[in-house]
C-alpha positions as a Markdown table, in Angstrom:
| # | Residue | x | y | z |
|---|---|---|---|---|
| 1 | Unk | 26.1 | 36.6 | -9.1 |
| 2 | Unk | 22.7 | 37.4 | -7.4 |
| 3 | Unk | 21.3 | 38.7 | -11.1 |
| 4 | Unk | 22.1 | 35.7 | -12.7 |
| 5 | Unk | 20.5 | 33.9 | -9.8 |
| 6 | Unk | 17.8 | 36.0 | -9.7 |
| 7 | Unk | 17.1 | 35.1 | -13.5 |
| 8 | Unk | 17.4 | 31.3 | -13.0 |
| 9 | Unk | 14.8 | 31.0 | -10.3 |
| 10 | Unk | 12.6 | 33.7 | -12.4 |
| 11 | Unk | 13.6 | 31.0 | -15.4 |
| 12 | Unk | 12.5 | 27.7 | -12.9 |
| 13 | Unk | 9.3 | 29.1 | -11.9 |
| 14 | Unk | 8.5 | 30.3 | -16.2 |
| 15 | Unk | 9.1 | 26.2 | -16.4 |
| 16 | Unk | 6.4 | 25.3 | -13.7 |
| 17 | Unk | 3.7 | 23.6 | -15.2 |
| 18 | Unk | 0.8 | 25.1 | -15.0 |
| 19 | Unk | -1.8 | 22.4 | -15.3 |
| 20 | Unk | -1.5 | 19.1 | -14.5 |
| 21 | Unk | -0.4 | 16.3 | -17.0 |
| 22 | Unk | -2.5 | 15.1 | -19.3 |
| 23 | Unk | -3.3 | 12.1 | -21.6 |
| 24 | Unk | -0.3 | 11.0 | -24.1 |
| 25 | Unk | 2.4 | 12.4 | -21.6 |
| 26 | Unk | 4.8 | 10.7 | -20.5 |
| 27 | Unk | 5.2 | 10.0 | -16.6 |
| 28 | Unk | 8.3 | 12.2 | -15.5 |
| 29 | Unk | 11.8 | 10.6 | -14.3 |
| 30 | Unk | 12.1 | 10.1 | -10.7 |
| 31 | Unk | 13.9 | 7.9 | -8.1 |
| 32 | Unk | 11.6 | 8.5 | -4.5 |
| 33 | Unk | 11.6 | 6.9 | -1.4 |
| 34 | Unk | 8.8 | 4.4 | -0.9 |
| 35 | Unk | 7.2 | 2.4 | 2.3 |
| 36 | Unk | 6.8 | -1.1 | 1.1 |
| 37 | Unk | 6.1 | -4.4 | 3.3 |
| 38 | Unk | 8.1 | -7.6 | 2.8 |
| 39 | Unk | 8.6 | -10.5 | 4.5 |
| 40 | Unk | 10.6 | -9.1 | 7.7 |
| 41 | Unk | 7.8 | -5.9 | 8.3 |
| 42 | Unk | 8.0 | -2.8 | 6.5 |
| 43 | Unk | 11.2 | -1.8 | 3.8 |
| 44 | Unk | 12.1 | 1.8 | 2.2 |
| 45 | Unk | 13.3 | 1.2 | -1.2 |
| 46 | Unk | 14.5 | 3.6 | -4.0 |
| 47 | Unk | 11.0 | 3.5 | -6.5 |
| 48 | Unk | 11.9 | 4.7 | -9.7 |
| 49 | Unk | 8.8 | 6.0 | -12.7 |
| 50 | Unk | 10.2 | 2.6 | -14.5 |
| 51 | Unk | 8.6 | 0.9 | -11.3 |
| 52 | Unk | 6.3 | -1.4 | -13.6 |
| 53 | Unk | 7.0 | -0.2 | -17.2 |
| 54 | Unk | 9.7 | -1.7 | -16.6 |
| 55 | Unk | 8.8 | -5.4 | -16.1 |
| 56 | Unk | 6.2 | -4.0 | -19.5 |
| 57 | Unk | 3.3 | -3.7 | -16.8 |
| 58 | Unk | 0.5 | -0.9 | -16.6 |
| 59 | Unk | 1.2 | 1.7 | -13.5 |
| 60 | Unk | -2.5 | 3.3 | -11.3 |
| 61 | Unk | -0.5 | 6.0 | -9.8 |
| 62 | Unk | -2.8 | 7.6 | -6.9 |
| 63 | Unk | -2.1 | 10.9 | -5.2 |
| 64 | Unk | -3.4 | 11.7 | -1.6 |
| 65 | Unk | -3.3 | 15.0 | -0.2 |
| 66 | Unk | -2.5 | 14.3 | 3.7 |
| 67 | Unk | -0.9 | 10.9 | 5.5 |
| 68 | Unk | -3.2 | 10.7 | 9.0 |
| 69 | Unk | -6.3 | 12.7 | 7.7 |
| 70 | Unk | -9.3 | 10.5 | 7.6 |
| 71 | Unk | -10.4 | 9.8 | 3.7 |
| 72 | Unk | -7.2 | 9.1 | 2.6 |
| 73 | Unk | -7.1 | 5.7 | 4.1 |
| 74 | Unk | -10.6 | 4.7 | 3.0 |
| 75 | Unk | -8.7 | 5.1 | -0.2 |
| 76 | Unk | -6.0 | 3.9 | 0.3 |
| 77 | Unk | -7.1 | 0.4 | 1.8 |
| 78 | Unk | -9.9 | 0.4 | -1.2 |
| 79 | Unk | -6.6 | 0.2 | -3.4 |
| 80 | Unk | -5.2 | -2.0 | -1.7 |
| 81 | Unk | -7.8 | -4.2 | -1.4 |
| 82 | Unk | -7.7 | -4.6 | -5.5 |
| 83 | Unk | -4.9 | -4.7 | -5.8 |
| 84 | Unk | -4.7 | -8.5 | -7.1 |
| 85 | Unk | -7.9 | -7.2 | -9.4 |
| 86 | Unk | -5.5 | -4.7 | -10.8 |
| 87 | Unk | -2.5 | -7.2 | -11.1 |
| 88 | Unk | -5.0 | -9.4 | -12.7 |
| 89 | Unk | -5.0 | -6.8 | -15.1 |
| 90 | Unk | -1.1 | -6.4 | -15.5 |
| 91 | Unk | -1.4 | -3.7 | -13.9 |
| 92 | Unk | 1.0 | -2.3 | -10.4 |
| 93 | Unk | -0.7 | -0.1 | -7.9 |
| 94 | Unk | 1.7 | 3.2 | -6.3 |
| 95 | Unk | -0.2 | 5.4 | -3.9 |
| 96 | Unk | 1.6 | 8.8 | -3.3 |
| 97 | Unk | 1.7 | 11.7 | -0.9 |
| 98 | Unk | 4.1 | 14.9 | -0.1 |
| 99 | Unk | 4.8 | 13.4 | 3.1 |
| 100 | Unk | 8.0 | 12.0 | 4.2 |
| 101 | Unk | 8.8 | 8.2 | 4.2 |
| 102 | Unk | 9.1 | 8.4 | 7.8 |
| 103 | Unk | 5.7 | 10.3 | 8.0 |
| 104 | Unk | 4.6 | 7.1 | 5.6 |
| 105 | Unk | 6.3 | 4.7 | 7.9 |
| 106 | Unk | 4.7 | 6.5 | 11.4 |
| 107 | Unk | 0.8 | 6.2 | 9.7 |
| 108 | Unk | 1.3 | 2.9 | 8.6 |
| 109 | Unk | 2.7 | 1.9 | 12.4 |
| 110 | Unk | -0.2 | 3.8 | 13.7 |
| 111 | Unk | -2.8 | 2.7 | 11.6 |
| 112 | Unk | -4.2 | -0.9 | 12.4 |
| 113 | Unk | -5.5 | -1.6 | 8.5 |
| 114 | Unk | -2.5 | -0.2 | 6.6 |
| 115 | Unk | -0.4 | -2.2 | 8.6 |
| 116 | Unk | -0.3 | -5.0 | 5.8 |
| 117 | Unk | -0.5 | -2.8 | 2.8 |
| 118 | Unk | 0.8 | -4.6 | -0.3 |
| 119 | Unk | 1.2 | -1.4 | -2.2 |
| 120 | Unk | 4.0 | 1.2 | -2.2 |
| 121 | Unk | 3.6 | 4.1 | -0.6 |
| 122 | Unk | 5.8 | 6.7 | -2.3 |
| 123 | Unk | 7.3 | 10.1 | -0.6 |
| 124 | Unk | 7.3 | 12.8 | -2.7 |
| 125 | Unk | 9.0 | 15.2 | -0.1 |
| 126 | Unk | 10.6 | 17.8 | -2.3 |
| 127 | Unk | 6.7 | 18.3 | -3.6 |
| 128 | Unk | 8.9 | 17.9 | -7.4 |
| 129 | Unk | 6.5 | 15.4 | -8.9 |
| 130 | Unk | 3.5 | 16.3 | -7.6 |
| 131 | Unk | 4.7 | 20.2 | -9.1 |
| 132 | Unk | 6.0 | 18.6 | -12.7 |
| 133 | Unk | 3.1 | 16.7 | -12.9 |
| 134 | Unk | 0.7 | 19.5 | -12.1 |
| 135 | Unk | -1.6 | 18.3 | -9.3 |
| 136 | Unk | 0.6 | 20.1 | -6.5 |
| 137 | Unk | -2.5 | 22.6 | -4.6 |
| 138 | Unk | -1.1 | 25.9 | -5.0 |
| 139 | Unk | -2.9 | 27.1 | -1.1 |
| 140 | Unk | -1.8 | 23.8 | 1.0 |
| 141 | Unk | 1.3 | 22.8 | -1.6 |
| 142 | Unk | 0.0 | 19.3 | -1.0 |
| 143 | Unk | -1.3 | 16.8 | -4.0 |
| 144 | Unk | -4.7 | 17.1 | -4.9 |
| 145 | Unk | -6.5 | 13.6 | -5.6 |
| 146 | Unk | -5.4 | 12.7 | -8.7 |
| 147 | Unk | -5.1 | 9.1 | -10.2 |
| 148 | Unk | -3.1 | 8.3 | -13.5 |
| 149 | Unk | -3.1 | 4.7 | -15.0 |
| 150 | Unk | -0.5 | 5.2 | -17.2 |
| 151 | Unk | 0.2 | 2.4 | -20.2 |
| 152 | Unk | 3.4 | -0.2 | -20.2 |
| 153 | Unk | 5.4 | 2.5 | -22.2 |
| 154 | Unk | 5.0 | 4.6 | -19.5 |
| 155 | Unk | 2.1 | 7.2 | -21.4 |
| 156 | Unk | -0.4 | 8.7 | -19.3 |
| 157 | Unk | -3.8 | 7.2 | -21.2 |
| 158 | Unk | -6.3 | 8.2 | -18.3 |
| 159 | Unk | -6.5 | 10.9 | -15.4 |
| 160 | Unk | -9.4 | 11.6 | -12.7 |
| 161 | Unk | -8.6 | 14.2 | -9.7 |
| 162 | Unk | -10.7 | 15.0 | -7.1 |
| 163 | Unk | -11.3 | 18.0 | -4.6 |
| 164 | Unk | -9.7 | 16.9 | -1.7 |
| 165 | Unk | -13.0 | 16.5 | 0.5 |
| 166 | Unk | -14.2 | 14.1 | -2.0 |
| 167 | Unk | -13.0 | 10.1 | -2.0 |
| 168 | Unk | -12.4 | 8.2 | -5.7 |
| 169 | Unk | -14.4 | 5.0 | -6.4 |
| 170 | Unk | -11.5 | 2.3 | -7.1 |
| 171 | Unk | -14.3 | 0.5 | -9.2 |
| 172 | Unk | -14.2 | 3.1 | -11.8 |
| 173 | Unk | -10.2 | 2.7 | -12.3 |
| 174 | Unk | -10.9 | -0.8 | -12.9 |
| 175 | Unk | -13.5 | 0.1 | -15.3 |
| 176 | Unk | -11.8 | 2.5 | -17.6 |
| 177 | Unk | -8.3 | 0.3 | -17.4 |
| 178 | Unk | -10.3 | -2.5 | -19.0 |
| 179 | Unk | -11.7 | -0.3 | -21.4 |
| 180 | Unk | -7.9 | 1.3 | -22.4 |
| 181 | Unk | -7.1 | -3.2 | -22.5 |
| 182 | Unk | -9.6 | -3.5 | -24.8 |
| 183 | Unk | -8.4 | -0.9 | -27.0 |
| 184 | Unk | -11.9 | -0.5 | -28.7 |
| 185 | Unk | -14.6 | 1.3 | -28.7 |
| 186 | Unk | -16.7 | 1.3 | -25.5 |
| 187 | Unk | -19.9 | 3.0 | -24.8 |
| 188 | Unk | -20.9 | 5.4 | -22.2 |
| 189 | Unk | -21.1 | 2.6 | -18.7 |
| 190 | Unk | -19.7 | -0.1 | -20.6 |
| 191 | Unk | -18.6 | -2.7 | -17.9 |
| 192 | Unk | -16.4 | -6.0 | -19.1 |
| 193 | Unk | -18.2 | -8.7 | -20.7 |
| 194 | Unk | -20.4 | -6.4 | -22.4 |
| 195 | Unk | -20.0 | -6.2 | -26.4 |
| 196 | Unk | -17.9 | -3.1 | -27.5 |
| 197 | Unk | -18.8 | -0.5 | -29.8 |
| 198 | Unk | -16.3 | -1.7 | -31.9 |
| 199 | Unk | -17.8 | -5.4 | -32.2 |
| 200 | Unk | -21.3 | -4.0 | -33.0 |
| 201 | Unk | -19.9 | -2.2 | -36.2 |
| 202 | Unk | -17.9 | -4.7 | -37.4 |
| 203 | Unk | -21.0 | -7.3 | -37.3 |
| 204 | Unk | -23.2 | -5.0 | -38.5 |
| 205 | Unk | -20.7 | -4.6 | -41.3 |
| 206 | Unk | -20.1 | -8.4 | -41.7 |
């Protein structure tokens, strides 16, 4: 009995990705608990990966590394404050964190301007995703700053992570999902409203 649990675990940790996911794969299964705010306060629901896939929408998955740590909610309110930029886009913002939905639910209690955040906050307390998906810090186990926008059939198409000292610029995300909408060529810096790569050819060709 203890060999062949012995070579299970030894056969779980062989499994444990090494590096974190990547661009044309797919967002794993889950079913989390998640902080979100509805009409009568704040609500934990069940969030599953199928979250906005599954109404054929475009997911910005952010990770955090600590709930009450002090660039974390620079972010986090800089996400949330795009949020209708981002649904603009057809697109459904989730942060994420190892903490606990009650640690979630405590911060956002505590914390005057995440009281009224629009966006799920999603509890991955086992530390399973954050491990299958590769950003889990092996020192701290906590995630590393890692944002995914992953595409409405639920393929990862763009990742950024960050040292945890460092903050993301939410303006960027924007950027490269409208480059992904466009699905054209875009130069280096290429902001919306600027003629693609893809245009110039073809008039050149024309």
């Amino acid at each position: 009995m203890c060999n062949s649990i012995k070579t299970l675990i030894k056969e779980q940790n062989n499994n444990e990705r090494q590096g974190p996911l990547t661009i044309g794969d797919k967002l794993p299964v889950f079913c989390k608990k998640a902080v979100i705010t509805t009409e009568d306060g704040m609500e934990i629901i069940d969030l599953e990966q199928n979250y906005a896939s599954g109404n054929s929408k475009w997911t910005i998955l952010f990770w955090w590394p600590k709930d009450f740590t002090f660039v974390c909610p620079t972010e986090i309110v800089d996400f949330d404050k795009n949020a209708q930029a981002f649904s603009q886009r057809n697109a459904v913002v989730i942060g994420a964190s190892t903490d606990s939905e009650y640690v979630h639910l405590g911060w956002r209690q505590h914390e005057p301007q995440l009281a009224q955040l629009s966006i799920p906050m999603l509890a991955d307390t086992s530390k399973s995703l954050a491990t299958e998906m590769g950003i889990l810090n092996p020192g701290e186990k906590v995630a590393y700053r890692a944002t995914f926008i992953i595409d409405p059939s639920g393929i990862i198409q763009w990742v950024s992570i960050y040292p945890m000292n460092v903050g993301r610029n939410v303006a960027e995300v924007l950027r490269v999902l409208d480059a992904l909408q466009t699905e054209e060529l875009t130069a280096c810096g290429w902001t919306p409203g600027e003629q693609t790569l893809t245009t110039r050819l073809m008039q050149k060709m024309s």
